[in-house]
C-alpha positions as CSV (number, residue, x, y, z in Angstrom):
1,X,31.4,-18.5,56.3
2,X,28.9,-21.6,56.5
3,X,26.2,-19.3,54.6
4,X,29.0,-18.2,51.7
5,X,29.5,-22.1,51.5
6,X,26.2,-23.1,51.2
7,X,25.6,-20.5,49.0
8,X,28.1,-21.6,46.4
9,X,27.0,-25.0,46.9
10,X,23.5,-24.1,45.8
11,X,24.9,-21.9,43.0
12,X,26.8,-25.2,42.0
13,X,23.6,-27.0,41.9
14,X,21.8,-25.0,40.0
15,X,24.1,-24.1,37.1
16,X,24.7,-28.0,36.5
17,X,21.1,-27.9,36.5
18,X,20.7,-24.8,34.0
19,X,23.3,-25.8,31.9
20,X,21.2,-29.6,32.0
21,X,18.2,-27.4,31.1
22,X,19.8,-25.6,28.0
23,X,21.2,-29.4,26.7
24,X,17.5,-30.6,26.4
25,X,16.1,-27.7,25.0
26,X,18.1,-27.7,22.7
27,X,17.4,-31.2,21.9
28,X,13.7,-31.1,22.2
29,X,13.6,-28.6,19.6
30,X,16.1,-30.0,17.3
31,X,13.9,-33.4,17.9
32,X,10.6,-30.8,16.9
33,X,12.3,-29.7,13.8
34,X,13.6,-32.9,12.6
35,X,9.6,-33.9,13.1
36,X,8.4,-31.0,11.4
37,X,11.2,-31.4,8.2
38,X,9.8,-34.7,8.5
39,X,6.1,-34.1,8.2
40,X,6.6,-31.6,5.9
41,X,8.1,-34.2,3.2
42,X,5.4,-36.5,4.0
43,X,3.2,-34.0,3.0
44,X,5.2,-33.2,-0.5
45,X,5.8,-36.5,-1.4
46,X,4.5,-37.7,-4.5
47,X,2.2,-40.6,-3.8
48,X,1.4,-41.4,-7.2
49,X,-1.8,-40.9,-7.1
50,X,-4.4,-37.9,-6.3
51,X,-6.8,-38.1,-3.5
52,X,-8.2,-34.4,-4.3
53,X,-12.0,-34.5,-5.7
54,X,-12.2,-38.5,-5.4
55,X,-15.2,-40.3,-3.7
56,X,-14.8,-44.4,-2.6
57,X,-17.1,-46.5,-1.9
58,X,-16.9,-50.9,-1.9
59,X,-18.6,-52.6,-4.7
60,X,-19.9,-55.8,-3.9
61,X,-21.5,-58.6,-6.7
62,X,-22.5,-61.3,-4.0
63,X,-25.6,-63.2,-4.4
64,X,-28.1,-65.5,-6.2
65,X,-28.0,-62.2,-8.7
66,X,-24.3,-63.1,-10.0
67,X,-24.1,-66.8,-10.4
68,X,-20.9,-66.9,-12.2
69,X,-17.7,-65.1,-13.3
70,X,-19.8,-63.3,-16.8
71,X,-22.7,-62.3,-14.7
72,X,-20.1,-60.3,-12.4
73,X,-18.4,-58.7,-15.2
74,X,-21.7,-57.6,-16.6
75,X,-22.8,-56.1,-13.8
76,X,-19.4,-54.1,-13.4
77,X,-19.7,-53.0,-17.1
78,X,-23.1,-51.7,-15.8
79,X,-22.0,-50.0,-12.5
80,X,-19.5,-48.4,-14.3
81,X,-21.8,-46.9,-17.1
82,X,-24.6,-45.9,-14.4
83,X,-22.0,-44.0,-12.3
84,X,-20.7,-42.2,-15.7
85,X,-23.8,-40.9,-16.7
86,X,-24.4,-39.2,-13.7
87,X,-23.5,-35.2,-13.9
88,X,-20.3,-34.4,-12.2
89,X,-18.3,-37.7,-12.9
90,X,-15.3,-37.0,-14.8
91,X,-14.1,-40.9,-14.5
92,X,-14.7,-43.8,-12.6
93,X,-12.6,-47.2,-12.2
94,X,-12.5,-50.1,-9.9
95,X,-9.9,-51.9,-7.6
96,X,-8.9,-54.5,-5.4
97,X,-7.1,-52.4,-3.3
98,X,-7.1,-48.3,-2.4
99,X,-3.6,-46.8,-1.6
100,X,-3.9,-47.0,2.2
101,X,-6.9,-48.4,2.9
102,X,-5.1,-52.2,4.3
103,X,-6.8,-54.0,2.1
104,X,-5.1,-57.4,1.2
105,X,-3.1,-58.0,-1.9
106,X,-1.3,-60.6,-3.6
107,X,2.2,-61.0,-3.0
108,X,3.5,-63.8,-5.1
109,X,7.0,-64.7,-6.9
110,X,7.4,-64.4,-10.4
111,X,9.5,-65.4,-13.5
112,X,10.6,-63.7,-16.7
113,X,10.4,-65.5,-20.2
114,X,13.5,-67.5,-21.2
115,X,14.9,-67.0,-17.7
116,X,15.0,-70.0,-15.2
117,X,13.0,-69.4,-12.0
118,X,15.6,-69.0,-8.8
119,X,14.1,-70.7,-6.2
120,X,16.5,-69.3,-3.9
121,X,16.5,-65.3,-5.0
122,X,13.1,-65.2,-6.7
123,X,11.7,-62.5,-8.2
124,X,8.7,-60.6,-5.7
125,X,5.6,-58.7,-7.1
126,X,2.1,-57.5,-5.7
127,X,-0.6,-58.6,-8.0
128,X,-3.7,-56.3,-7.6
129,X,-7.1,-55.9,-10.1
130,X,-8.0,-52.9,-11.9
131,X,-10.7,-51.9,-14.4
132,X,-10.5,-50.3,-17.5
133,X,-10.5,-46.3,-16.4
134,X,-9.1,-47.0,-12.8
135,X,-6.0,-45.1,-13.5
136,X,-7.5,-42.1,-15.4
137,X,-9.6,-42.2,-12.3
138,X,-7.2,-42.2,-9.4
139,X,-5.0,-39.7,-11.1
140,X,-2.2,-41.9,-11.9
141,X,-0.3,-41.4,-15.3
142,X,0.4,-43.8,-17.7
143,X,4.0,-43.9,-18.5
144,X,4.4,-46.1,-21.3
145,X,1.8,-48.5,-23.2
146,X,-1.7,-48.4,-22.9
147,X,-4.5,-48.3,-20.2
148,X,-6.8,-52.1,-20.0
149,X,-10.0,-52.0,-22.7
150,X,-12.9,-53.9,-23.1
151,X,-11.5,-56.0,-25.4
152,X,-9.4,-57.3,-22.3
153,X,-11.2,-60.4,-22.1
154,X,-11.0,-63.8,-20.9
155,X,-11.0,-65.4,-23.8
156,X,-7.7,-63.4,-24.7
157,X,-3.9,-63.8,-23.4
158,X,-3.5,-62.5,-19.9
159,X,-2.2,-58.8,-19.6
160,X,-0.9,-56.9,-17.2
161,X,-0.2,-53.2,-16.2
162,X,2.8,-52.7,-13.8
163,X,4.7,-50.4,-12.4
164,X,8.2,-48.4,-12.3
165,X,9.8,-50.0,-10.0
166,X,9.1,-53.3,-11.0
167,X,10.4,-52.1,-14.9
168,X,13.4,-50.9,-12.5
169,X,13.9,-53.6,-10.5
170,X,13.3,-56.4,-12.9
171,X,13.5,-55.4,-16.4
172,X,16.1,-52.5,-16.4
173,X,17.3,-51.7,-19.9
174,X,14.6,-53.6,-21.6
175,X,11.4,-52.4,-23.7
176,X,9.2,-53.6,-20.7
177,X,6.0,-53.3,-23.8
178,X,5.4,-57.2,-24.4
179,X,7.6,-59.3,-22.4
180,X,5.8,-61.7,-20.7
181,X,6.0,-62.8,-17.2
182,X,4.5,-65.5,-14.8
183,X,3.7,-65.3,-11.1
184,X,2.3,-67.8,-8.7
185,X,3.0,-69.1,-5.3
186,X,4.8,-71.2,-4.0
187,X,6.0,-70.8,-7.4
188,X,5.3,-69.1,-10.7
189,X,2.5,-70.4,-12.7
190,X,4.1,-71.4,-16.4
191,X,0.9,-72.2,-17.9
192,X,-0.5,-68.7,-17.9
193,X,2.1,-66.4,-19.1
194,X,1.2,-62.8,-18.6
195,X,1.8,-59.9,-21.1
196,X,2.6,-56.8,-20.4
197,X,0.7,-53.7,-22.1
198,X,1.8,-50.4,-20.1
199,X,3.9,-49.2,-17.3
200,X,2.0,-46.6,-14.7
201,X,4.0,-44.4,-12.4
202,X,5.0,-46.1,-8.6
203,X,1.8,-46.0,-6.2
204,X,2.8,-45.6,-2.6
205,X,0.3,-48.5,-1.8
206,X,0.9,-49.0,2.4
207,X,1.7,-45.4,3.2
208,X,3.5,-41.9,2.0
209,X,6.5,-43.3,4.1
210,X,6.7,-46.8,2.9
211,X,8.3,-46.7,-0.6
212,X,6.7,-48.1,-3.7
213,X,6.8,-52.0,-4.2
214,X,7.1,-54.2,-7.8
215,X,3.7,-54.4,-8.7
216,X,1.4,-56.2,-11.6
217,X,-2.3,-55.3,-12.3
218,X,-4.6,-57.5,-13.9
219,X,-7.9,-56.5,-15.3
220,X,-11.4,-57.1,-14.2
221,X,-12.9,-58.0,-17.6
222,X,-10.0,-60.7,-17.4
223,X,-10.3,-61.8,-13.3
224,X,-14.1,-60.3,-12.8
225,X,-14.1,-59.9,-9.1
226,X,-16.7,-59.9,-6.5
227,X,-15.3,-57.2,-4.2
228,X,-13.9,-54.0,-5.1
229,X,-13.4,-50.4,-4.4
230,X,-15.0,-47.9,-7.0
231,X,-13.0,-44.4,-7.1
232,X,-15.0,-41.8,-8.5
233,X,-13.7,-38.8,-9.8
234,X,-15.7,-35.7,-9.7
235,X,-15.5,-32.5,-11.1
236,X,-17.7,-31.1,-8.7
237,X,-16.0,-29.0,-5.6
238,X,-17.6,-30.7,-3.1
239,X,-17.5,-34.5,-4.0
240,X,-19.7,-35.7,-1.2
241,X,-22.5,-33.8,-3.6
242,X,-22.3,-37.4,-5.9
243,X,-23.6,-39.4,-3.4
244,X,-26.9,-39.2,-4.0
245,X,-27.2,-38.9,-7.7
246,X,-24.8,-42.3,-7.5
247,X,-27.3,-44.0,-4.8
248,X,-30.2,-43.2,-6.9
249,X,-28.5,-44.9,-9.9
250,X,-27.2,-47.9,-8.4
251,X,-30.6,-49.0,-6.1
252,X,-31.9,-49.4,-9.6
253,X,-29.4,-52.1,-10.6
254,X,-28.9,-53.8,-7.3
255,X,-31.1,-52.0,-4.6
256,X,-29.4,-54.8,-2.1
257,X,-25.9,-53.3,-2.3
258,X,-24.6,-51.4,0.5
259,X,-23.1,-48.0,-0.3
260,X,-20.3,-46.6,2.6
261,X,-19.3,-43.7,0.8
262,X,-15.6,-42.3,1.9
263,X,-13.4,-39.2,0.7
264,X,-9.9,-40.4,-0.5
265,X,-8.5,-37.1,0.8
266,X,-9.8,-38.7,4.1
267,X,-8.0,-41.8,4.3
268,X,-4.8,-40.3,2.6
269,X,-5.2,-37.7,5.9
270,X,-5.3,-40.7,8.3
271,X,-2.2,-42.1,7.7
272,X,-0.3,-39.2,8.6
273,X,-2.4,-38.4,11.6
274,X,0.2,-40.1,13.8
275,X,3.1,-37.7,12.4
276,X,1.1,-34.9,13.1
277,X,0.4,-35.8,16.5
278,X,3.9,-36.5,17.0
279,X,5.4,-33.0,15.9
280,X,2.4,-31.3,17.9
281,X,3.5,-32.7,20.8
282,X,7.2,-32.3,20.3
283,X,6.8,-28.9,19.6
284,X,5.1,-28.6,23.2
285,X,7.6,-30.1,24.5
286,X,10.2,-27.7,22.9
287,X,8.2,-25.0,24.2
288,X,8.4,-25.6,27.7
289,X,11.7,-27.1,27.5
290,X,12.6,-23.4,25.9
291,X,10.4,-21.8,28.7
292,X,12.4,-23.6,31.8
293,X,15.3,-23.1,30.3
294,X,14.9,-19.5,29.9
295,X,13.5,-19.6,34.0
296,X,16.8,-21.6,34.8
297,X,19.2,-19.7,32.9
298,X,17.7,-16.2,34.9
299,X,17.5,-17.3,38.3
300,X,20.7,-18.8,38.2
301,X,22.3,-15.5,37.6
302,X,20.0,-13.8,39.3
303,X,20.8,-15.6,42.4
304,X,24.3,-15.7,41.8
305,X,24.1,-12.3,41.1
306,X,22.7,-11.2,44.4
307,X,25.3,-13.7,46.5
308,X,28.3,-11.5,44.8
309,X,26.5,-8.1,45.1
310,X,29.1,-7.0,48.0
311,X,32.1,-7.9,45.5
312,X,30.2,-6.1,42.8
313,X,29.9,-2.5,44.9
314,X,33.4,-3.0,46.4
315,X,34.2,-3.2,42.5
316,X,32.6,0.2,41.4
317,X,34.2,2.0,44.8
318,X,37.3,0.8,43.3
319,X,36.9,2.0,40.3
320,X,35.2,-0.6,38.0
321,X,33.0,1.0,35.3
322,X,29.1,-0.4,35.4
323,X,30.3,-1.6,31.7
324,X,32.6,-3.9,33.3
325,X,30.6,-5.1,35.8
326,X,27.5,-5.8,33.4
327,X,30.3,-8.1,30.9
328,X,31.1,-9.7,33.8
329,X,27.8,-11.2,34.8
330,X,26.8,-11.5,31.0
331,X,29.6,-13.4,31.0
332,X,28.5,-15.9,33.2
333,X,25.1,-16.4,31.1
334,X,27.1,-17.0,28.3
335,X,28.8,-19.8,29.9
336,X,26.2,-21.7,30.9
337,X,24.8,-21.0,27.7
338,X,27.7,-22.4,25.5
339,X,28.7,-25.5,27.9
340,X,24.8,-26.9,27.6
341,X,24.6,-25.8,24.1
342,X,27.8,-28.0,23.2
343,X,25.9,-30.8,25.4
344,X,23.0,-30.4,23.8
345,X,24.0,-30.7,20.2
346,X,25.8,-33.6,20.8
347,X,22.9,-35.1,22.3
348,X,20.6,-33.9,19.7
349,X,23.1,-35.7,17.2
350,X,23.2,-39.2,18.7
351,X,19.2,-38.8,19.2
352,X,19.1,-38.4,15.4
353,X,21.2,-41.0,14.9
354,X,19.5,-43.2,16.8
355,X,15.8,-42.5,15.3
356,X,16.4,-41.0,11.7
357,X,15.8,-44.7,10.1
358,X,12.2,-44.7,11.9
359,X,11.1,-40.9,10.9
360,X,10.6,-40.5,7.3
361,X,13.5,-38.4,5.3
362,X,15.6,-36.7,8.0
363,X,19.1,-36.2,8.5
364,X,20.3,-36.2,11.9
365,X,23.5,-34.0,11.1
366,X,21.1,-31.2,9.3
367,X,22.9,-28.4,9.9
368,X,19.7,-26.0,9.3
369,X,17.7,-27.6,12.3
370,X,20.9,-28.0,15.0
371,X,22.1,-24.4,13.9
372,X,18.8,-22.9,14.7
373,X,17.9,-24.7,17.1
374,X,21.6,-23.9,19.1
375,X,20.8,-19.8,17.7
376,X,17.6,-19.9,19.4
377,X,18.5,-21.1,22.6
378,X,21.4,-18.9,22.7
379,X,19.4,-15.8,21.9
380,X,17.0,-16.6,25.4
381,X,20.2,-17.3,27.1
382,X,21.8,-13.9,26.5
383,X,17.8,-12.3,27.0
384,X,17.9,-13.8,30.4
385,X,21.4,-13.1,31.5
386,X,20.8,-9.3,30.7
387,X,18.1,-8.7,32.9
388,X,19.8,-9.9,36.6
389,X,22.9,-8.2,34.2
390,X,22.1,-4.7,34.3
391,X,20.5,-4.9,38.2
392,X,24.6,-4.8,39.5
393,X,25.9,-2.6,37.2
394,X,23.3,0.1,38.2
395,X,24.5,0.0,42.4
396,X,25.6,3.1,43.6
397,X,28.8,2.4,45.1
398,X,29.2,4.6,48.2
399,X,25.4,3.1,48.9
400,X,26.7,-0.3,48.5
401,X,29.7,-0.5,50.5
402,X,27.6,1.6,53.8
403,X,25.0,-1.3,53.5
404,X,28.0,-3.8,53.8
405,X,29.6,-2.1,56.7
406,X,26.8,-2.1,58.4
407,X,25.6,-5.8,57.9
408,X,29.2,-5.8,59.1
409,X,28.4,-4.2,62.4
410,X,25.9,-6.3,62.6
């Protein structure tokens, strides 16, 4: 009697432990798909911009060479001719600041014409600098207006180029073409009132995750510069093929000037290294969560199994069909299977809950991911209850009950 005891105190044991073992499978996986649905968006999402066949590399105009603000926006008028002329080029542009890159950016507060500025509930834009050609060369479409010329310069009003969201955000309903704006810090500058001359699609500009912000861009033949990014679009398959034809061309206008050439596919890739990492290693995770629960659900039986093998033969000498003896073990299976597949959904859902504002675009009630995530574990429960299954229904009876009679004599 003390071993039967023990022996359903172990059996105890271990099916709170299976059934434990089912509820975080099935939430490790449901936490992998959620990470996978998630990287997966990131992937699709339209960054407003296209890193494919683009080269970067920082432009700098420091030095004795460019004493003031013309001699810098010569010498970009320059660069940007040398680089065109070389074969392969479809279009070239400069910018403050790449998509991604964390380079610093104006954030300042802005006011509308014939509106009063709100101290309180002010208007926030990022100001950035772009050449004429920057957009035709990052691969971002104009939307409405026109693109900055050459005839953008400072001897003209200001102009600016901006973006959907600030047309959205700020000017909804209105002809955005030629109202003027002014921005500043702590507060807008009224003396320079800004036009604006188009509206460009929304660039992600911190990551694919991090929406869109209202932004303004002023040109460089307006604001020349001294440090920018030149993005270099190339028709060639390989772009890294430009670099030397663009080296050779630039040493003879400034054979000073660094050149750190970069792939925007490259630093696009980087900021979604960290999603990547994290689905890869929740899908190990799932994997062996799958594996041990699969191990757990099988022994359990197994070993409960083989404690009720006496019942099992008196059974079949009293008439009890191998069918009904194989149900009746498959049975078990399917209990554990169910009770830690009911825990482990509701787990899965609170997890969700709790993380779905920190991982891009997921829903935490997706009934795609819990569903097949519940199906799959379900399908290795029943896989391993039919194995330790079938080993009872297959006892011969009259063997059975002489091997308990004699471990009864015993």
């Amino acid at each position: 009697s003390r071993s039967a005891s023990a022996g359903r105190g172990t059996t105890r044991w271990l099916t709170s432990m299976t059934v434990a073992e089912v509820a975080l499978a099935i939430m490790m996986i449901a936490s992998a798909g959620w990470l996978v649905r998630s990287f997966s968006n990131l992937r699709n999402t339209d960054a407003g911009f296209v890193a494919e066949n683009r080269l970067l590399f920082p432009a700098t105009f420091l030095g004795a060479g460019f004493p003031n603000g013309q001699a810098v926006q010569q010498a970009h008028v320059a660069m940007l001719n040398a680089i065109k002329s070389v074969p392969g080029v479809a279009s070239v542009g400069f910018v403050s600041s790449y998509p991604f890159s964390g380079q610093l950016e104006g954030s300042l507060l802005g006011v509308f014409q014939g509106e009063a500025f709100d101290p309180e509930n002010p208007p926030g834009m990022r100001s950035r600098f772009a050449s004429p050609g920057l957009f035709e060369a990052m691969g971002t479409r104009i939307i409405q207006g026109r693109d900055f010329a050459e005839t953008d310069v400072p001897t003209n009003a200001p102009v600016a180029v901006v973006n959907k969201v600030f047309v959205d955000r700020y000017l909804s309903g209105r002809d955005p073409i030629g109202v003027q704006f002014a921005a500043g810090y702590p507060e807008p500058d009224l003396e320079n009132m800004i036009t604006i001359i188009g509206v460009i699609e929304d660039v992600r500009q911190k990551s694919l995750a991090d929406p869109a912000e209202p932004a303004f861009y002023i040109p460089t033949t307006q604001a020349p510069l001294r440090r920018l990014t030149a993005v270099v679009h190339s028709t060639l398959p390989d772009p890294t093929l430009l670099q030397g034809p663009i080296r050779a061309k630039l040493r003879e206008l400034n054979p000073m000037m660094a050149l750190d050439f970069r792939l925007a596919e490259n630093v696009v890739g980087e900021t979604i290294k960290r999603q990547e990492l994290g689905m890869t290693l929740m899908l190990i995770f799932g994997g062996i969560a799958v594996v041990l629960a699969a191990v757990g659900i099988y022994g359990v039986v197994s070993y409960a199994t083989s404690l009720r093998s006496d019942e099992m033969a008196t059974r079949l000498a009293l008439g009890a069909s191998p069918g009904d003896v194989f149900v009746m073990v498959l049975r078990q299976g399917a209990v554990l299977g169910v009770l830690g597949a009911a825990i482990g959904v509701s787990l899965a859902w609170l997890s969700g809950q709790l993380v779905q504002n920190q991982v891009y675009a997921i829903n935490a009630a997706d009934p795609l991911i819990l569903a097949s995530s519940t199906l799959l574990i379900t399908a290795i429960t029943v896989a391993a209850t039919v194995i330790p299954a079938r080993r009872p229904a297959r006892l011969n009876p009259r063997t059975a009950v002489l091997s308990q009679e004699c471990r009864a004599a015993v």
